[in-house]
N, C-alpha and C positions, 0 to 999 in steps of 0.2 A: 632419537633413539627408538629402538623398534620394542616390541613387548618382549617380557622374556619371561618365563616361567622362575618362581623361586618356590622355596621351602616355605611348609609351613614355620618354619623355626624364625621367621621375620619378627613373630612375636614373643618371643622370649626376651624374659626385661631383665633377666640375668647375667647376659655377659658369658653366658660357658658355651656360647655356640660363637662360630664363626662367620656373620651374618655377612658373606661375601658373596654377590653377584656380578657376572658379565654382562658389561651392555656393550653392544654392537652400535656404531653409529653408522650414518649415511652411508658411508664408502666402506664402508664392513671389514673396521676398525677393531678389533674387541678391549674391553678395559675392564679392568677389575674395581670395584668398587664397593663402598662397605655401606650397610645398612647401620644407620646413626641413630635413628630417630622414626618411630611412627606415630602420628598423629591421625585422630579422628574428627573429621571435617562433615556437620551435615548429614551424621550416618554411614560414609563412607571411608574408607584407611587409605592414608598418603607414606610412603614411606621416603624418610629425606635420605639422600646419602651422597660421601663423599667419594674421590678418588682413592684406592687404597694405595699408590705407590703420591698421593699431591694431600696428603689430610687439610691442609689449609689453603688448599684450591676451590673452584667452585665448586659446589653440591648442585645437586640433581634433586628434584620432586618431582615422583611418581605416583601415580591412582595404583592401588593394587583393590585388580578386578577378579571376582571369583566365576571359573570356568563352571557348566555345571555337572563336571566330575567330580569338584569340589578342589580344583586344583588353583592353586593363586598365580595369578602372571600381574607383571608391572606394566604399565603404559601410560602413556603421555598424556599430560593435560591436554585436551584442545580448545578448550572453553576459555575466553580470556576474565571470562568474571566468576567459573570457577576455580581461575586461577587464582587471582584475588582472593577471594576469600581462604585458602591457601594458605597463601605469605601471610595474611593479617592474623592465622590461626598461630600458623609456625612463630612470627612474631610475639605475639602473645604469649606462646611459652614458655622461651626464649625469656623474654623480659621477666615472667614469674619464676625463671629458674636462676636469675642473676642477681 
């Protein structure tokens, strides 16, 4: 998935925004997708999200990096041990919210 700019409304923990973004993949595919879940990893914000038309398909994590306009874009882990640590945060939550 390529980076894509979103709103700052990622972080609204209220539910009255529509936290929908398009991700584009490889063959420049576009899909709609919903912002689930943001989690802070290390300092840095990961946002999880699902498909918006597959809710109980696979989800997606994203680093959301800050441009310095102060503008927020999503992009791909590349790191596979900051991936890890990652899953074992989302994990973590996940288990404290069940």
């Amino acid at each position: 998935m390529a980076s894509v700019p979103h709103d700052d409304h990622v972080h609204n923990e209220h539910g009255d925004q529509d936290d929908t973004v398009l991700l584009e993949d490889e063959e420049g595919n576009e899909r709609a997708f919903q912002i689930v879940e943001v989690i802070e990893v290390e300092g840095k914000e990961y946002a999880v999200l699902v498909p918006r038309d597959d809710p109980e398909g696979d989800g997606v994590v994203l680093r959301i990096d800050t441009a310095g306009d102060g503008e927020e874009y999503l992009v791909d882990i590349e790191d596979d041990d900051e991936w890890n640590r990652v899953v074992r945060a989302y994990e973590a939550a996940v288990g404290e919210d069940a």
